[in-house]
DSSP file (Angstrom, degrees, kcal/mol; ACC not computed):
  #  RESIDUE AA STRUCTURE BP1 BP2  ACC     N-H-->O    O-->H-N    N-H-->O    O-->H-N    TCO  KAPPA ALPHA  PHI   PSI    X-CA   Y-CA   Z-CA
    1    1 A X              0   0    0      0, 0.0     2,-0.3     0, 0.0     3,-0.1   0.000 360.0 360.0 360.0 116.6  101.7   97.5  104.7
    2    2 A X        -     0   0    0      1,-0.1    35,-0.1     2,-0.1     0, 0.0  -0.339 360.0-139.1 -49.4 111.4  102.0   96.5  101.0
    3    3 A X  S    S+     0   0    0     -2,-0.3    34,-1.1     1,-0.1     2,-0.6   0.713  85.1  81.4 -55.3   4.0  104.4   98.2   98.6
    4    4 A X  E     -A   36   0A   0     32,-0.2    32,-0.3    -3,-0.1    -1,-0.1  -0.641  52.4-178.0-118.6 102.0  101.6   98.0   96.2
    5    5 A X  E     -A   35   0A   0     30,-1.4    30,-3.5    -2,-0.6     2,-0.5  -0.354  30.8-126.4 -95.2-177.4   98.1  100.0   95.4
    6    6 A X  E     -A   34   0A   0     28,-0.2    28,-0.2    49,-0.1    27,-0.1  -0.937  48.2 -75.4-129.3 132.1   95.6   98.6   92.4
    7    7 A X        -     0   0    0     26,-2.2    49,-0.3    -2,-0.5     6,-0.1  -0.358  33.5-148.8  -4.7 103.7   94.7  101.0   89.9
    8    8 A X        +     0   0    0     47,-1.2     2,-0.5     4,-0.1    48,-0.1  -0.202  56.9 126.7  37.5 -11.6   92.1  103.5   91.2
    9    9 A X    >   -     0   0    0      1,-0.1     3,-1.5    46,-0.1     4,-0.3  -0.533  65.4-140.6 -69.5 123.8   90.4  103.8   87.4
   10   10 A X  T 3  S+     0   0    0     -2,-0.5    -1,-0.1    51,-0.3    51,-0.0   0.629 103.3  29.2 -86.9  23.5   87.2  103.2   87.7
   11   11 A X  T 3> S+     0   0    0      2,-0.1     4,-2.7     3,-0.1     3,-0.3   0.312  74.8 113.7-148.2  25.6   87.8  101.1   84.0
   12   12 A X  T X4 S+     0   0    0     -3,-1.5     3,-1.5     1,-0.3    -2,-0.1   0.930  80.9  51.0 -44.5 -67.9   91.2  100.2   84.6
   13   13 A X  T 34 S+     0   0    0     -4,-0.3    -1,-0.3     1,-0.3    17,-0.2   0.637 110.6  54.7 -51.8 -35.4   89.4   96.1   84.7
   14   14 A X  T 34 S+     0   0    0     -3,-0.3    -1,-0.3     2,-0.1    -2,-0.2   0.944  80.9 110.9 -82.4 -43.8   87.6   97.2   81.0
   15   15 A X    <<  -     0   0    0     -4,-2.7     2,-1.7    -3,-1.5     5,-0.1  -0.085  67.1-138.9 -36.5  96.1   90.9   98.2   79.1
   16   16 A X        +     0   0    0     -2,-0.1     2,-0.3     4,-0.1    -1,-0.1  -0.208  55.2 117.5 -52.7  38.2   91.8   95.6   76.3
   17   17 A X    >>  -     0   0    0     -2,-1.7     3,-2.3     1,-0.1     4,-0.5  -0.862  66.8-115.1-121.8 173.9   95.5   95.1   76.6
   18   18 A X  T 34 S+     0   0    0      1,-0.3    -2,-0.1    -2,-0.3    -1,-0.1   0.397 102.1  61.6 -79.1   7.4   97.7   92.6   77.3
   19   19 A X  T 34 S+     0   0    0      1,-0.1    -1,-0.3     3,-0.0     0, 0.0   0.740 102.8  60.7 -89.1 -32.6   99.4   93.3   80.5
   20   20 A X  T <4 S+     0   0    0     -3,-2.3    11,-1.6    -5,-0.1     9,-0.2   0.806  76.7 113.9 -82.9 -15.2   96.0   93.2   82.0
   21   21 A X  E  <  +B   30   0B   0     -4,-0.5     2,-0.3     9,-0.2     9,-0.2  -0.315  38.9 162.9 -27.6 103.2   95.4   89.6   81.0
   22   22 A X  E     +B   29   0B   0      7,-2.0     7,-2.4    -2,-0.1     2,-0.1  -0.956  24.3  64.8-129.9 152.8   95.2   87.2   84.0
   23   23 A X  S    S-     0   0    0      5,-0.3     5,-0.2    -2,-0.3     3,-0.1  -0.472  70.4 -87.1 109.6 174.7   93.8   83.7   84.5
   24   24 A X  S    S-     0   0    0      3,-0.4     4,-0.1     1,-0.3    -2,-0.1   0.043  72.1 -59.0 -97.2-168.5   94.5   79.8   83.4
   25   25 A X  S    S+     0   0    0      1,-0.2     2,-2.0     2,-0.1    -1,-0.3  -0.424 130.2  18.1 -48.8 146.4   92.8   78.5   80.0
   26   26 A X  S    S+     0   0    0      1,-0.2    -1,-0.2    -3,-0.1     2,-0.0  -0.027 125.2  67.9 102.2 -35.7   89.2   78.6   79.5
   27   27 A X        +     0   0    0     -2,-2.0    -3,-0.4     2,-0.0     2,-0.2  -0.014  58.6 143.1-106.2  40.9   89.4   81.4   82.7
   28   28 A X        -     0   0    0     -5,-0.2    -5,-0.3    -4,-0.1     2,-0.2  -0.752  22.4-175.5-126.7 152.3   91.0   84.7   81.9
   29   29 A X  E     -B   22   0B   0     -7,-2.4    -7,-2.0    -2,-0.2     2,-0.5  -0.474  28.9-119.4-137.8 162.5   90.0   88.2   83.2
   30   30 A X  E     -B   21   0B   0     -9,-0.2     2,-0.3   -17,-0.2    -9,-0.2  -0.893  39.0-175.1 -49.5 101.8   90.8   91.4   82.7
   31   31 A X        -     0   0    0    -11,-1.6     2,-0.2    -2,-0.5     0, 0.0  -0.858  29.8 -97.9-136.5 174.9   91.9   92.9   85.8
   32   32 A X        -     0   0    0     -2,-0.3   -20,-0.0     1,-0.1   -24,-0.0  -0.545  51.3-102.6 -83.0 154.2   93.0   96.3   87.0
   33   33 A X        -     0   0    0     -2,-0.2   -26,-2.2     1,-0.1     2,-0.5  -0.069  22.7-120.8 -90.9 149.4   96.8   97.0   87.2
   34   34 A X  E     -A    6   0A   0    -28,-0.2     2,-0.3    22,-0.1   -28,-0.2  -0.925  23.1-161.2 -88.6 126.0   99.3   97.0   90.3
   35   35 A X  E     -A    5   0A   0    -30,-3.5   -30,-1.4    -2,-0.5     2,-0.7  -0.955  11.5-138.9-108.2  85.8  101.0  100.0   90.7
   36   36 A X  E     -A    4   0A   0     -2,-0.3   -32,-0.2   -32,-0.3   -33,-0.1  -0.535  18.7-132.7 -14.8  87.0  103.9   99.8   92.8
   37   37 A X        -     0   0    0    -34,-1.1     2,-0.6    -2,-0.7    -1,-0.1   0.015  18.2-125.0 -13.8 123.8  104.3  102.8   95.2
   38   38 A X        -     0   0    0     10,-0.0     3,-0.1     3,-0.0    -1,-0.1  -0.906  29.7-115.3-112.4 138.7  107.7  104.6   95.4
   39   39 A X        -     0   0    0     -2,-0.6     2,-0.2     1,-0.1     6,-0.0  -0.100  32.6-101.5 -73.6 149.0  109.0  104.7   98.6
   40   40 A X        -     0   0    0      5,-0.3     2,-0.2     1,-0.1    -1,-0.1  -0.538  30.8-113.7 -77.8 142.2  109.5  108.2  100.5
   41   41 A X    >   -     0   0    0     -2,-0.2     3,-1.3     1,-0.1     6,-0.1  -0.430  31.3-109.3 -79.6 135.6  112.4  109.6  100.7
   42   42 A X  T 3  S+     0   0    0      1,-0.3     3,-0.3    -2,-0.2    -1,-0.1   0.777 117.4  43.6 -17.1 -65.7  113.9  109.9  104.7
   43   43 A X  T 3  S+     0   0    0      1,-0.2     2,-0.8     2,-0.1    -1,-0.3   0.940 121.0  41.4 -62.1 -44.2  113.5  113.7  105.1
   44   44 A X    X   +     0   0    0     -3,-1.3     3,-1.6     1,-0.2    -1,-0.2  -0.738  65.7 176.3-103.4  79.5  109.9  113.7  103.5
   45   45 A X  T 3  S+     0   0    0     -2,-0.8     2,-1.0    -3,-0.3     3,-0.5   0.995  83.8  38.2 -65.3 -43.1  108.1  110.6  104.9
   46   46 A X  T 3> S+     0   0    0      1,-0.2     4,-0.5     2,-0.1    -1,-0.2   0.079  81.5 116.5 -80.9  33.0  104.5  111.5  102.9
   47   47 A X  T <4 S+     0   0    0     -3,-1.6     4,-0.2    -2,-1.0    -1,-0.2   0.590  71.8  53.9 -93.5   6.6  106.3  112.8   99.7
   48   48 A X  T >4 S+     0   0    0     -3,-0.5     3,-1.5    -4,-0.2    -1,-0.2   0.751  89.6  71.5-108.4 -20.3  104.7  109.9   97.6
   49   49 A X  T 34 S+     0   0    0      1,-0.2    -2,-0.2     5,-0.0    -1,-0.1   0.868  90.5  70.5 -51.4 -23.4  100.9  110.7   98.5
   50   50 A X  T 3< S+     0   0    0     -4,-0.5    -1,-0.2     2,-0.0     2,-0.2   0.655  87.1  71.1 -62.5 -28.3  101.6  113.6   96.3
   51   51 A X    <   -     0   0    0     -3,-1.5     3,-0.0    -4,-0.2    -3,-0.0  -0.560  63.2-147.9 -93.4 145.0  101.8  111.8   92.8
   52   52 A X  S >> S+     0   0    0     -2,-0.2     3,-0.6     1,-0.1     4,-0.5   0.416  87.4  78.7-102.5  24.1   99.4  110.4   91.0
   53   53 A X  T 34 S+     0   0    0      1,-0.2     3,-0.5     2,-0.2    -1,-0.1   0.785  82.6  63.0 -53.8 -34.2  101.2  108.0   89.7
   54   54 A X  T 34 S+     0   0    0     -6,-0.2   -49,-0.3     1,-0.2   -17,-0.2   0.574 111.7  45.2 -60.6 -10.8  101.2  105.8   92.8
   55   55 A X  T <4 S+     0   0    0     -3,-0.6   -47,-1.2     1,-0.3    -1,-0.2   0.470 110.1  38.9-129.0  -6.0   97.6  105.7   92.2
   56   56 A X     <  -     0   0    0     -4,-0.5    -1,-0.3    -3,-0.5   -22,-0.1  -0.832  64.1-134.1-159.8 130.6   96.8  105.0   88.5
   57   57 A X  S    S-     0   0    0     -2,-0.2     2,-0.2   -24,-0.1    -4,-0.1   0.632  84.1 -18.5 -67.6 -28.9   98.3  102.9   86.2
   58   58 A X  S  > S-     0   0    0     -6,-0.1     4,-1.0     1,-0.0     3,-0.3  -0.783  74.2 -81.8-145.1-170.1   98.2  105.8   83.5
   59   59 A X  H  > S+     0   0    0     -2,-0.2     4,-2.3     2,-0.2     5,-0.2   0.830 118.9  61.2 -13.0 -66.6   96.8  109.0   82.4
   60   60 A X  H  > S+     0   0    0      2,-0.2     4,-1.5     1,-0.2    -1,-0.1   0.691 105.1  46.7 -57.8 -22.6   93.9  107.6   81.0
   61   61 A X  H  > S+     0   0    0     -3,-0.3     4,-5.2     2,-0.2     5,-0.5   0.948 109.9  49.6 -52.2 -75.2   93.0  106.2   84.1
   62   62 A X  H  X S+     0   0    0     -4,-1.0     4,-0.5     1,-0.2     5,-0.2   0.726 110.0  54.5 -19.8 -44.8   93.4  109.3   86.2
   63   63 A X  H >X S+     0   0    0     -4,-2.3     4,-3.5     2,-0.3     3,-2.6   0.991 111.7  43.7 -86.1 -59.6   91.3  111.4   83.6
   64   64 A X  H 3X S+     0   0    0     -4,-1.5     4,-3.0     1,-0.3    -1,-0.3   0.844 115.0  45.7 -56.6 -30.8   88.3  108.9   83.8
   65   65 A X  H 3< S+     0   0    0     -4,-5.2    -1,-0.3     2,-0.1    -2,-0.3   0.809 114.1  50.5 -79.5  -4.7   88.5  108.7   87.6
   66   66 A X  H XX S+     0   0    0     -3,-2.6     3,-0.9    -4,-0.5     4,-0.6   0.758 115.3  57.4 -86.7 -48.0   88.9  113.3   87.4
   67   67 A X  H >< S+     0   0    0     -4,-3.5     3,-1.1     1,-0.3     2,-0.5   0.970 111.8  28.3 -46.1 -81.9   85.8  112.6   85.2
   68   68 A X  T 3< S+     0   0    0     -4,-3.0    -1,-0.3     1,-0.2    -2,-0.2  -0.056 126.0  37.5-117.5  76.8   83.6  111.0   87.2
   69   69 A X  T <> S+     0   0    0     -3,-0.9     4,-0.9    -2,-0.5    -1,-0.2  -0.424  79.5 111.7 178.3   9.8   84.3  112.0   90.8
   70   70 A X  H <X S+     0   0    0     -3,-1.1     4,-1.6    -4,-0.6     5,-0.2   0.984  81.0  59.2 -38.7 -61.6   85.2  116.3   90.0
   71   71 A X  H >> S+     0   0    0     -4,-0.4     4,-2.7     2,-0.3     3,-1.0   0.954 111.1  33.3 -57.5 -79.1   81.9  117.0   91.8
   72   72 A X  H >> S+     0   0    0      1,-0.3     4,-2.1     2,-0.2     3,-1.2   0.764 118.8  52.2 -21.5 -84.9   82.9  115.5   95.0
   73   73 A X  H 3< S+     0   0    0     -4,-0.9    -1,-0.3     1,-0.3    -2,-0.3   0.491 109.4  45.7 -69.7   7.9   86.1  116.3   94.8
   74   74 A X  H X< S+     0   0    0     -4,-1.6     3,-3.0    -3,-1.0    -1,-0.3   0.754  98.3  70.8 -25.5 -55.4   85.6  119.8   94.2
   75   75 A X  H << S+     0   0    0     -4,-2.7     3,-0.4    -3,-1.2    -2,-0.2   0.729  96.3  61.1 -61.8 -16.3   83.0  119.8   96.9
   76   76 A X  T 3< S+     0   0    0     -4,-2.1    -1,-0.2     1,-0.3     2,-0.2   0.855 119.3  20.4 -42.2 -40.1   86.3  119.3   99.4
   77   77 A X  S <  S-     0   0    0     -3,-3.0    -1,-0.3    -4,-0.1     2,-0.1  -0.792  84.3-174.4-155.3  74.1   87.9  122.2   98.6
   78   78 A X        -     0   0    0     -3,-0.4    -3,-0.1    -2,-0.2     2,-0.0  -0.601  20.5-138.9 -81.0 150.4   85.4  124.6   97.1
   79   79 A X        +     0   0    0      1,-0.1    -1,-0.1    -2,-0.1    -4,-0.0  -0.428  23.1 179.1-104.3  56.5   86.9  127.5   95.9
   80   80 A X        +     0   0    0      2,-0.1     2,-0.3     1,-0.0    -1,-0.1   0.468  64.1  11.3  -8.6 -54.4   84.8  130.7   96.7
   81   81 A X  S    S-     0   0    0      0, 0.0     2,-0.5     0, 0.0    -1,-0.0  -0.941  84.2 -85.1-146.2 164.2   86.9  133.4   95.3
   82   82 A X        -     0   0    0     -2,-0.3    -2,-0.1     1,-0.1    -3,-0.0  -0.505  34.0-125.9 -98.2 151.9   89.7  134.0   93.2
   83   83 A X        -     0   0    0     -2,-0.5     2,-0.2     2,-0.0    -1,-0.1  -0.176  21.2-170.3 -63.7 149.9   93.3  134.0   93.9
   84   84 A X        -     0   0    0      2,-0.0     2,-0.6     0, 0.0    -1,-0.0  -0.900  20.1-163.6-162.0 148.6   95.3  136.1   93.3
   85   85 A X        -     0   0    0     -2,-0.2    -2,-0.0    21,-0.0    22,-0.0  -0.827  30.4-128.9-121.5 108.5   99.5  136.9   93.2
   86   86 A X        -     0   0    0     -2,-0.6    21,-0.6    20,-0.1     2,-0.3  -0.306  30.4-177.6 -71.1 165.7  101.0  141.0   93.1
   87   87 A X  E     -C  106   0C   0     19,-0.3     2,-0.3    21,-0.0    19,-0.2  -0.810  30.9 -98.8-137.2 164.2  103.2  141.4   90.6
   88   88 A X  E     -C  105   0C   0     17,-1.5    17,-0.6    -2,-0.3     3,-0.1  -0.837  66.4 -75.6 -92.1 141.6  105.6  144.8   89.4
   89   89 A X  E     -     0   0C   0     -2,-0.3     2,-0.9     1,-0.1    -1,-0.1  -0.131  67.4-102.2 -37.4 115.5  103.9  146.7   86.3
   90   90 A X  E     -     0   0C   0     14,-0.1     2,-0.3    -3,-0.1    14,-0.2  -0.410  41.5-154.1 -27.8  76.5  105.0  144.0   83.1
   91   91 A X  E     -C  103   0C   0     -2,-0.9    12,-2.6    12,-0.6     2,-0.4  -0.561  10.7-119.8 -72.6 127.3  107.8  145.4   81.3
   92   92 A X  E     -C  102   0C   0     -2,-0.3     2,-0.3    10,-0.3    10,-0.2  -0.615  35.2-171.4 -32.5 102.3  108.8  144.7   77.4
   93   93 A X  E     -C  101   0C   0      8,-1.5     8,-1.0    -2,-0.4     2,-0.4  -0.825  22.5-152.1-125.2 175.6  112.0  143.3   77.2
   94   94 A X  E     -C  100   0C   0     -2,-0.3     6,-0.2     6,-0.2     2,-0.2  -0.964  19.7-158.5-124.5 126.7  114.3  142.6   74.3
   95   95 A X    >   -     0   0    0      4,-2.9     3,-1.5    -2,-0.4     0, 0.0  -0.636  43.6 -82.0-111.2-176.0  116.8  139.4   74.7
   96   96 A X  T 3  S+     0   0    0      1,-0.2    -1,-0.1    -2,-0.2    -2,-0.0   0.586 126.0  54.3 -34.1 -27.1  120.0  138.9   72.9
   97   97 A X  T 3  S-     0   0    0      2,-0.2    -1,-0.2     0, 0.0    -3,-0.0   0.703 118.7-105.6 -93.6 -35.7  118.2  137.2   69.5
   98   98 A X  S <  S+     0   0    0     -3,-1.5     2,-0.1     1,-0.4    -2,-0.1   0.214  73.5 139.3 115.1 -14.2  116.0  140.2   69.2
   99   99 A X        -     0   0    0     -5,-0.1    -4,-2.9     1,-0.1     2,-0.5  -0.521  45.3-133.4 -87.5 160.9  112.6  138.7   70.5
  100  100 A X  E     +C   94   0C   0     -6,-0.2    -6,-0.2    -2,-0.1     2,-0.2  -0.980  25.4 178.1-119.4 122.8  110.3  140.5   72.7
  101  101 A X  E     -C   93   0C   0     -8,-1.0    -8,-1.5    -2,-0.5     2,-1.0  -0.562  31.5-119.1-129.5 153.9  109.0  138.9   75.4
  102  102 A X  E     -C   92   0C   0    -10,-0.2     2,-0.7    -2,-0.2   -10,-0.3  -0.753  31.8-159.6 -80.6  84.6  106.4  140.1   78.4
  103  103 A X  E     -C   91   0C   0    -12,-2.6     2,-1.1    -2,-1.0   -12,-0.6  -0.507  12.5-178.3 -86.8 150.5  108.4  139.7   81.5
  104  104 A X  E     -     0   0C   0     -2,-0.7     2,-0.3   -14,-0.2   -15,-0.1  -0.808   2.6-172.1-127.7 121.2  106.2  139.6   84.6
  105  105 A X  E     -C   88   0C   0     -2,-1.1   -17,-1.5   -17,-0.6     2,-0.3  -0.933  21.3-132.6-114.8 162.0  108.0  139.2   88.5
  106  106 A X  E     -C   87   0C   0     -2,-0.3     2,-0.7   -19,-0.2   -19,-0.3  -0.818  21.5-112.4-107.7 165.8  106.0  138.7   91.3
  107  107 A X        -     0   0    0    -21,-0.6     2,-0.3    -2,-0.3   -21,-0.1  -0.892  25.8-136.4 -93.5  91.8  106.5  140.8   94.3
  108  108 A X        -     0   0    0     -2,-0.7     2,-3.4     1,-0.1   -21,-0.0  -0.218   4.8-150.8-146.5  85.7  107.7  139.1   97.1
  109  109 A X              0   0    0     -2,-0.3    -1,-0.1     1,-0.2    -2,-0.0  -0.244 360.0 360.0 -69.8  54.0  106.2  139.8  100.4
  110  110 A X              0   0    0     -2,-3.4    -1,-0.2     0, 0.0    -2,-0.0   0.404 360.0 360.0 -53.3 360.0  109.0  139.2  102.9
């Protein structure tokens, strides 16, 4: 298996900089980036399928592939109803400085 996936953007190959620059004279392309993969750590063998970094070269990628592929991936994992976490009644607190903050705990269902 190759330590290395390719860009997942679906316009990584359009982006006009120079790191994407490949080819001789007369022949040179755009192309979409290699992304080195970082390796998982012994205890956690699948702990890099979690990033997307491993999987697009930047942000801007990610966003444009989030763009256009939501619907699908929503339609994976539809989400029917909403979540929701108990908490204890919000208190008003006052810290050392003077500010007053909202604290909120959640309640812990042991």
């Amino acid at each position: 298996m190759s330590n290395y996936n390719w860009c997942h953007g679906p316009s990584c190959h359009k982006r006009h900089t120079t790191t994407r620059v490949r080819g001789v004279k007369g022949s040179k392309v755009l192309r979409t980036m290699k992304i080195k993969y970082t390796t998982p750590p012994e205890q956690d063998r699948y702990y890099w399928f979690r990033h997307w970094n491993n999987y697009f070269c930047d942000q801007t990628c990610l966003h444009d592939f989030v763009e256009k592929n939501i619907q699908g991936m929503i339609a994976l994992a539809p989400r029917p109803e909403a979540l929701e976490t108990p908490i204890e009644d919000p208190k008003k607190v006052q810290n050392q400085y003077g500010w007053v903050h909202t604290e909120i705990k959640r309640v812990d269902n042991a």
